[in-house]
C-alpha positions as CSV (number, residue, x, y, z in Angstrom):
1,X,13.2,-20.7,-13.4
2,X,11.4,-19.7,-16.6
3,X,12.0,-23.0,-18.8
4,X,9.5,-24.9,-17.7
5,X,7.8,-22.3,-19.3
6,X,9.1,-21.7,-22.6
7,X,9.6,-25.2,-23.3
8,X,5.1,-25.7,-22.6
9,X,4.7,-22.6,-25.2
10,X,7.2,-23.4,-27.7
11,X,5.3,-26.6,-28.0
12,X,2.6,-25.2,-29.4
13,X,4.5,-23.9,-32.5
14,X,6.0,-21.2,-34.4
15,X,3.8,-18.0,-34.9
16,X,2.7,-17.3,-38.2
17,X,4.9,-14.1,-39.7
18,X,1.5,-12.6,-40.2
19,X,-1.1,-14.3,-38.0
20,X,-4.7,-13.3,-39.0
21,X,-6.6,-11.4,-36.2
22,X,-9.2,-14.0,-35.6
23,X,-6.3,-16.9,-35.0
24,X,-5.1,-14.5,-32.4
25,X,-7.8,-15.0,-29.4
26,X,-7.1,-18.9,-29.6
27,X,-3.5,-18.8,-29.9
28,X,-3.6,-16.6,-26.9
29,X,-6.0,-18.9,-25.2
30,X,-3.6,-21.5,-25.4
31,X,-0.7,-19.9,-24.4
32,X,-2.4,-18.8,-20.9
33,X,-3.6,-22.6,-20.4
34,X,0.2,-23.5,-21.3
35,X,1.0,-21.6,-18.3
36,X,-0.9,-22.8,-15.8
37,X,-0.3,-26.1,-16.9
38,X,3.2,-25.6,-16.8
39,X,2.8,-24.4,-13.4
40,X,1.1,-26.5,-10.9
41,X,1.0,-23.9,-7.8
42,X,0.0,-21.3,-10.5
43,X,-3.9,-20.0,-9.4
44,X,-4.4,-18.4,-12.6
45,X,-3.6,-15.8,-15.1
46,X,-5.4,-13.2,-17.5
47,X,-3.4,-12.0,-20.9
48,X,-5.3,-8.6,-22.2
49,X,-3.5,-7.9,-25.7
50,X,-4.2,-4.4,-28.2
51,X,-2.5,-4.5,-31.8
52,X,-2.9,-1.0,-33.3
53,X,-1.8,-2.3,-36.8
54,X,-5.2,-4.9,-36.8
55,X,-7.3,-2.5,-34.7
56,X,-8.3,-5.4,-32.2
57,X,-8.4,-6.2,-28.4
58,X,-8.4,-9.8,-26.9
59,X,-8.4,-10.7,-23.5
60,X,-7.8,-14.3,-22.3
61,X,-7.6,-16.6,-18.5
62,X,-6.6,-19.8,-17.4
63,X,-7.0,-21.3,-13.7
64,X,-8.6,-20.5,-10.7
65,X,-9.7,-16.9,-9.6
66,X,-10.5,-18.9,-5.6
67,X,-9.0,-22.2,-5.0
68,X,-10.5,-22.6,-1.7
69,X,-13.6,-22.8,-4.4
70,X,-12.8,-24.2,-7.4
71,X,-14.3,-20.9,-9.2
72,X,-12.6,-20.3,-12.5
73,X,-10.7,-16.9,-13.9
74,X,-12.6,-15.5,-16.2
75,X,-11.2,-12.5,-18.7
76,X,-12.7,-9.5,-17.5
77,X,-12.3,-10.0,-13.3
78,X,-10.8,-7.3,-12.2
79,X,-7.7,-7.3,-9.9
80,X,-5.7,-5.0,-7.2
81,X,-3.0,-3.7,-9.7
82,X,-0.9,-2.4,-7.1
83,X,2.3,-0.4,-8.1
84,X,0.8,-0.1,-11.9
85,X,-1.2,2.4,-9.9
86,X,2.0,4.8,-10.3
87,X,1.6,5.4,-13.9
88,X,-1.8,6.3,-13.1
89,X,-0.6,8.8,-10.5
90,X,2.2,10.1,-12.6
91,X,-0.1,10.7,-15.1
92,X,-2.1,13.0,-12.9
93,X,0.6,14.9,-11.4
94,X,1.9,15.8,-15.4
95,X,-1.4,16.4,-16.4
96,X,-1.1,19.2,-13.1
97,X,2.0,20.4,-14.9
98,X,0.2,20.8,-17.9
99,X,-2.4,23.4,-15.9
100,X,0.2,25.0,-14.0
101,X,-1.3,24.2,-11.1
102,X,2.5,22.3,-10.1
103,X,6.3,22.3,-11.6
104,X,8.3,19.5,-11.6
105,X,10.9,21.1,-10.1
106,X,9.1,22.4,-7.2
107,X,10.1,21.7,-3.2
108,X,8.0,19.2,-1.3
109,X,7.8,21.9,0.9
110,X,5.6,24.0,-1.1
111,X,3.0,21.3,-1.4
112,X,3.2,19.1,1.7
113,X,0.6,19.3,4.8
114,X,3.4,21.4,7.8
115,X,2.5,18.4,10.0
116,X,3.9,16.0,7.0
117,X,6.6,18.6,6.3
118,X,7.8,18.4,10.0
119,X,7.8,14.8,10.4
120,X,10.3,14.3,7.3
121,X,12.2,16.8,8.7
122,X,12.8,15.4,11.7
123,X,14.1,12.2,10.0
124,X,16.7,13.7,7.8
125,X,14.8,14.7,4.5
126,X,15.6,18.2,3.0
127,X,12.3,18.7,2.0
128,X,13.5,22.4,0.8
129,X,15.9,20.8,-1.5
130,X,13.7,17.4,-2.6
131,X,11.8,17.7,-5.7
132,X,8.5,16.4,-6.8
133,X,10.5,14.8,-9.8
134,X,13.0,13.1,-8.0
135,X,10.1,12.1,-5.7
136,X,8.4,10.8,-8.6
137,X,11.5,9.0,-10.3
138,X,12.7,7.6,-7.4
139,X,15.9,9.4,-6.5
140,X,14.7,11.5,-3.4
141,X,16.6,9.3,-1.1
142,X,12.8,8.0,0.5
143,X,13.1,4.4,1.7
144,X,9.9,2.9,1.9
145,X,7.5,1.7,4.4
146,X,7.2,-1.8,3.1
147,X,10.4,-2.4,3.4
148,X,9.7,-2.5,7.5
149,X,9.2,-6.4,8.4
150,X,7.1,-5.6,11.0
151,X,4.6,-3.8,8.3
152,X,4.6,-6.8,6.0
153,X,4.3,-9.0,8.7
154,X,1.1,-7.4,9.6
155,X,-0.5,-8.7,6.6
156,X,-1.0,-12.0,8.2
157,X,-1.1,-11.5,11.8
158,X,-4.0,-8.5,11.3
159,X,-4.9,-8.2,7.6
160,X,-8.2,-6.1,8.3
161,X,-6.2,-3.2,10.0
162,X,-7.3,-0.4,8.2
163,X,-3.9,1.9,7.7
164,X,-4.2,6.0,7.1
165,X,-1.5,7.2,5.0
166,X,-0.1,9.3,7.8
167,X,0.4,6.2,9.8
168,X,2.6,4.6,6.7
169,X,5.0,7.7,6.9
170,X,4.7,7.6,10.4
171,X,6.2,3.9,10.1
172,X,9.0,5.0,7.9
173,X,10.3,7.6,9.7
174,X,10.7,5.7,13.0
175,X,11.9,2.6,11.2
176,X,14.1,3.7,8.8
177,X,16.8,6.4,7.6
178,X,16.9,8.2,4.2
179,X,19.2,6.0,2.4
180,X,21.6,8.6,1.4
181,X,22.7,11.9,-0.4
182,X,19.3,13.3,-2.5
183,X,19.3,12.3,-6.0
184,X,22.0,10.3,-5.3
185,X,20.8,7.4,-6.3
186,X,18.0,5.3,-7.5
187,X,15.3,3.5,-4.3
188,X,12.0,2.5,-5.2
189,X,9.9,3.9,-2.6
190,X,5.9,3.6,-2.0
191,X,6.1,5.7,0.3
192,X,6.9,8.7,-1.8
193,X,4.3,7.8,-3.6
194,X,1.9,8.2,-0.8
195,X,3.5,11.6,-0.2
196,X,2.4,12.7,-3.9
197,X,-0.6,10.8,-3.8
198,X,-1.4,14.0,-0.4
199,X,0.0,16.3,-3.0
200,X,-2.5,15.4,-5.7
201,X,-5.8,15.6,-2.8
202,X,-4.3,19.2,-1.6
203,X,-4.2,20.6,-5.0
204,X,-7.6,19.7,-6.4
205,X,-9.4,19.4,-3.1
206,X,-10.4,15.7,-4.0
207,X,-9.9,12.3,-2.7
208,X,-7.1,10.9,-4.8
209,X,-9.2,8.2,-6.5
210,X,-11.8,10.5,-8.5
211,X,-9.2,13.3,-8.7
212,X,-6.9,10.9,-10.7
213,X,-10.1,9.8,-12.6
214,X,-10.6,13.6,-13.4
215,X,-7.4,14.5,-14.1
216,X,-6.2,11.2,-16.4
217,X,-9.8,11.3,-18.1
218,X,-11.1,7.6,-17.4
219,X,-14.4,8.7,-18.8
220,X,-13.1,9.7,-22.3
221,X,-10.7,6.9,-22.6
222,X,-13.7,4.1,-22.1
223,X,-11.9,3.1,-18.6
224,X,-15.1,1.8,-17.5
225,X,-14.2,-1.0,-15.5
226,X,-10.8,1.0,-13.7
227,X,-11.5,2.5,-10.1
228,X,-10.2,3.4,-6.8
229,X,-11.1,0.8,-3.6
230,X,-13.1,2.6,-1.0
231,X,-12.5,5.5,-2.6
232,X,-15.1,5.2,-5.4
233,X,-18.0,2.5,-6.0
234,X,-17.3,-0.7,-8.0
235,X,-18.4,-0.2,-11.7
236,X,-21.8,-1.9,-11.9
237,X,-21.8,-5.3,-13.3
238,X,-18.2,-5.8,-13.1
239,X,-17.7,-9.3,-12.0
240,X,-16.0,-10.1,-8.8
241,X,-12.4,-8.9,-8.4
242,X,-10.2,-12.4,-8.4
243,X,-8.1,-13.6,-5.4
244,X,-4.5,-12.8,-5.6
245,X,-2.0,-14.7,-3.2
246,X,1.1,-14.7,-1.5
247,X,2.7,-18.2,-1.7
248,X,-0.6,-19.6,-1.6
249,X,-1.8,-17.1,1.1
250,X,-5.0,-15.9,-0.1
251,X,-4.9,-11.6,0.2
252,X,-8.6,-11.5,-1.1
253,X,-9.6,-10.4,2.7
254,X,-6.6,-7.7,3.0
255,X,-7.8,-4.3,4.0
256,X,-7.4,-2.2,1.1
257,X,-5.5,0.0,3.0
258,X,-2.3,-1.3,3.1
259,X,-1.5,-0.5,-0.4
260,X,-3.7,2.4,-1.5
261,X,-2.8,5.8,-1.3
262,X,-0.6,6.5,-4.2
263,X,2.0,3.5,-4.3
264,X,-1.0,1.1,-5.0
265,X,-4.5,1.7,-5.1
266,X,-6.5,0.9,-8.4
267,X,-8.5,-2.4,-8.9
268,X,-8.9,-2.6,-13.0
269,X,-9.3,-5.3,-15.3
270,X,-6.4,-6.4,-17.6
271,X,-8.1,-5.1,-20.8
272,X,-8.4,-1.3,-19.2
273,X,-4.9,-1.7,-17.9
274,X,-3.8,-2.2,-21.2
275,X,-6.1,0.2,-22.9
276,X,-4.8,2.9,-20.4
277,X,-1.5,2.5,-21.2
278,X,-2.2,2.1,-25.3
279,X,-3.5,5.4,-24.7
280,X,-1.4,6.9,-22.8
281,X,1.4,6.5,-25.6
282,X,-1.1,7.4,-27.8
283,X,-1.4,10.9,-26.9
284,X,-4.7,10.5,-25.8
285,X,-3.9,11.7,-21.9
286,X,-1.7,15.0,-22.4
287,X,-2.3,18.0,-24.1
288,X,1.0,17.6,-25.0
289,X,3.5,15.3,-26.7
290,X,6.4,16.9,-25.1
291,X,4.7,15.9,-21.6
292,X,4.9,12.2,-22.5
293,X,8.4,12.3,-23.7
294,X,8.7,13.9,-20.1
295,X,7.6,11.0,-18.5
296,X,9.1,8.3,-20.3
297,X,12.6,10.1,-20.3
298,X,14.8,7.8,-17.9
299,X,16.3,9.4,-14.9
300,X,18.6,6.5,-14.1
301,X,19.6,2.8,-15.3
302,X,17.6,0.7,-13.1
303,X,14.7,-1.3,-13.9
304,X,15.7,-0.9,-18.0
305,X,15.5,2.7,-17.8
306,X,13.2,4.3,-14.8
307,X,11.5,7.0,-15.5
308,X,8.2,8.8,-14.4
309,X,6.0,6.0,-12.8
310,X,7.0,4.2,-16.0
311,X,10.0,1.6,-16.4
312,X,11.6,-0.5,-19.0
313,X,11.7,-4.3,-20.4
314,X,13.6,-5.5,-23.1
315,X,11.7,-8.4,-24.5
316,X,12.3,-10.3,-28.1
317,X,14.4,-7.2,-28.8
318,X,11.9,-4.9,-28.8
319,X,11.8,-2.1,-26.1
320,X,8.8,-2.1,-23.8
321,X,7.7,0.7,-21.5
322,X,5.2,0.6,-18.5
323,X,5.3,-1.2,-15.0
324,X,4.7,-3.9,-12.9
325,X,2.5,-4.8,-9.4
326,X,3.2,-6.2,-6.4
327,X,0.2,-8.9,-6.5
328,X,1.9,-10.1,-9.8
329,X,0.1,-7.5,-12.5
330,X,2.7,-5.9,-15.6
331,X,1.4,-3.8,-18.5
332,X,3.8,-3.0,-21.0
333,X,3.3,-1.5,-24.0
334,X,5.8,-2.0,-27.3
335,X,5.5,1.3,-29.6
336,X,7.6,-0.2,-32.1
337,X,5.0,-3.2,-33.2
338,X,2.3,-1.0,-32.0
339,X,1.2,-3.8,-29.2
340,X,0.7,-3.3,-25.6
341,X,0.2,-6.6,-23.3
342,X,-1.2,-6.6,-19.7
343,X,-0.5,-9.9,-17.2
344,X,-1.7,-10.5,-14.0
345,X,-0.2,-13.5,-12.8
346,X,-2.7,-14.3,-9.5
347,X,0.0,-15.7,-7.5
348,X,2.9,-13.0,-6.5
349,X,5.9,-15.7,-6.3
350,X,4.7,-16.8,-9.7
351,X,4.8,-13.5,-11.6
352,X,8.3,-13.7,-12.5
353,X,7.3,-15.4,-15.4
354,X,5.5,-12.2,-16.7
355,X,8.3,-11.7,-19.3
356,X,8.2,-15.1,-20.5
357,X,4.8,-14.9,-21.3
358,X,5.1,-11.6,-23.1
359,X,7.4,-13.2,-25.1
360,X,5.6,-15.9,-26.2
361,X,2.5,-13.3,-27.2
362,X,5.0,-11.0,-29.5
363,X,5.8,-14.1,-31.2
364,X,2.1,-15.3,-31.9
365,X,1.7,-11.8,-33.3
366,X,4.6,-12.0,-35.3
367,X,6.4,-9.1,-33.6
368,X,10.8,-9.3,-32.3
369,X,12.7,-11.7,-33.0
């Protein structure tokens, strides 16, 4: 149920038709403190906002970054931002495109590890026939690792197991069958997104964090406070990276690992997440417009319009493009209006409320209808 929260946000009025841009930070302010009042088992929530037209950036929280503690959510904690982490790695692998170092309409064979290559074999995948696009859209026929109780289960019942990414596919393929004809149909699968985070390390010869970094150009972009766990070293003076639960199960302790090599991965703040994807649709990333328009072509209906790591959401009326996170993160930008948003809601069974809140930030900027 979302009305609970509409009805706390509409209280606090219409949105001017053309707010000023220093009325904007408190009216976001108390649209995130809406939120959590709204909703009691809510921990917290951070709203990162850009508006190209006004040429400003506001990030705002609300709540509790640790419960057990009582320690507030400040703005600029960063957070695991789990599946966002695909636009990041579709980026990468486009920006390989662009070098001709990789075609999107090459095998898996011609990339994977033979030991990798043999294992999906044996389980039924045509890894002759599969592309990297359809891996990368979805429509490889890949279930997903997650998707195994067992897996999930593990979280509780051994949370610092440290997983390789070999083991994930390993857990696929003797818990699961493709799920039918390639490119078929649509499945969202992490685990094919482990497979292309292996292709991205075998091509540049670099752990996937920094090679991603390299390739998408976090340096250039002012990213500063965006990096890979274990994989690189936390940003100095970034403040602590806030708890994010489970139906109050606190996954602060999880082992990284268990979301990390391609499917999930990055720890950011909600302002970078936003900025990234601001310039991403910017033309900031690719040396070519016609690469964008590559990956934000749909290849199928689901999820508004799926395309390369990037999906849809119809909010207000105006058509929004980006993704979403496990842990409760969404960053979706609006190129109509010019405004990208970024939410991390810091408890996942709370985060379907992601689009309510959206909502109620295009209206205090004046944006749908």
């Amino acid at each position: 149920m979302i009305l609970p929260v509409l009805f706390a946000l509409l209280q606090a009025g219409a949105a001017p038709a053309q707010p000023s841009a220093d009325s904007i930070g408190p009216a976001l302010q108390r649209i995130a403190d809406s939120v959590v009042a709204a909703r009691p088992r809510m921990p917290g929530i951070i709203i990162a906002v850009e508006s190209k037209s006004l040429g400003r950036r506001w990030s705002v929280a609300a709540g509790m970054s640790d419960t057990a503690r009582k320690v507030r959510l400040t703005p600029e904690q960063p957070v695991r931002v789990a599946s966002n982490t695909k636009t990041y790695v579709a980026a990468a692998l486009l920006r390989l495109v662009e070098q001709g170092r990789l075609a999107l309409n090459d095998p898996l064979v011609k990339h994977l590890p033979a030991d990798l290559d043999a294992m999906l074999r044996r389980d039924g995948y045509r890894t002759d026939s599969i592309t990297i696009e359809q891996v990368m859209s979805h429509r490889a026929g890949f279930n997903e690792h997650p998707a195994v109780p067992s897996y999930v289960e593990r979280l509780r019942t051994d949370p610092r197991y440290h997983w390789t990414p070999r083991e994930q596919l390993r857990w696929l393929v003797d818990s699961l069958a493709p799920v039918g004809p390639l490119g078929a149909q649509f499945r969202y699968s992490d685990s094919g997104y482990v497979l292309l985070g292996l292709i991205v390390e075998q091509l540049t010869g670099k752990p996937l964090g920094p090679a991603v970094r390299s390739l998408v150009g976090y340096e250039k972009l002012g990213l500063t406070r965006t990096w890979w766990e274990t994989m690189e070293s936390t940003p100095k003076g970034t403040p602590d990276r806030a708890h994010q639960y489970l139906a109050g199960f606190d996954s602060y302790g999880i082992d990284p690992s268990f979301d990390l090599y391609g499917g999930g991965g990055i720890v950011a703040t909600m302002s970078d997440m936003a900025h990234f994807l601001t310039a991403l649709f910017d033309g900031d990333i690719f040396e070519r417009r016609a690469t964008l328009d590559t990956m934000n072509a749909p290849r199928s209906n689901e999820m508004a319009g799926y395309g390369l790591g990037l999906f849809g959401a119809n909010i207000r009326g105006l058509r929004g493009r980006g993704h979403g996170g496990f842990w409760g993160t969404t960053a979706m930008v609006f190129p109509e209006v010019g405004i990208t948003i970024a939410v991390a809601i810091t408890d996942q069974n709370e985060s379907r409320q992601t689009n309510a809140v959206m909502a109620a930030v295009l209206q205090r900027l004046g944006a749908g209808r």
